[in-house]
C-alpha positions in Angstrom: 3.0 -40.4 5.0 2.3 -38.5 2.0 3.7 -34.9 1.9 0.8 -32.4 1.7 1.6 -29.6 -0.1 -0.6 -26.6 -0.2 -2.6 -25.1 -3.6 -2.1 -21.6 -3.1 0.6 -19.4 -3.1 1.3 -16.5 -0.3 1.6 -12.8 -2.5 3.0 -9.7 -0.1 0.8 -6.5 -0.5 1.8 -3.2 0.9 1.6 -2.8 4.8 -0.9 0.1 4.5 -3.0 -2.3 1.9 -2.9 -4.6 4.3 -3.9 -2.4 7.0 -7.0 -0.7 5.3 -8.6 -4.1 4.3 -8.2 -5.2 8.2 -9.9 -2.1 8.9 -12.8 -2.4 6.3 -13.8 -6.4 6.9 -13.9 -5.3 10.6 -16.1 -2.5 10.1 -18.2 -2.7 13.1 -20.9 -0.5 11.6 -21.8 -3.0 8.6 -21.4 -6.5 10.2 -22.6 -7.6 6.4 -19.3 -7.2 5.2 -17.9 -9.4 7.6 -20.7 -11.9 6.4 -19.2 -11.1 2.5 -15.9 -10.8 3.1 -14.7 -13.5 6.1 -10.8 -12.6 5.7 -8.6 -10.8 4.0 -7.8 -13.6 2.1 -11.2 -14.1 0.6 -11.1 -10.2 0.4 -8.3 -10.5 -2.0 -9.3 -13.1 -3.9 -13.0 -11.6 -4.7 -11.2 -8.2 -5.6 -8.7 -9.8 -8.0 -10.9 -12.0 -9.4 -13.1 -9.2 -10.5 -10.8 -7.1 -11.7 -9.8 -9.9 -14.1 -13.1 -10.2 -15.4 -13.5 -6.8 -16.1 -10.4 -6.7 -17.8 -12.0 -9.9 -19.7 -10.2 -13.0 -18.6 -11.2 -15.7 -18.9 -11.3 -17.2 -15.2 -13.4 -20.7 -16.1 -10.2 -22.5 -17.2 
């Protein structure tokens, strides 16, 4: 059998970080963002990838 590896890589953020975005993608006020935002993973991603666009990376590599 082939050895699957996985494509992404696992990046530590600060417990309190970590903590708030739990918080915010379970806000049971706005179930949108929970809709937007299905884990803190995909929180992550979207944040980071718009920061790098902003900062004018080029992302379509």
């Amino acid at each position: 059998m082939k050895n699957k590896q996985r494509k992404d890589t696992a990046v530590r953020v600060s417990r309190w970080v970590d903590e708030e975005v739990e918080i915010f993608i379970n806000n049971e006020t706005d179930k949108r963002i929970k809709v937007e935002f299905p884990s803190k993973r995909n929180f992550v991603d979207k944040a980071v990838i718009q920061l790098l666009e902003e900062r004018g990376v080029n992302l379509s590599k």
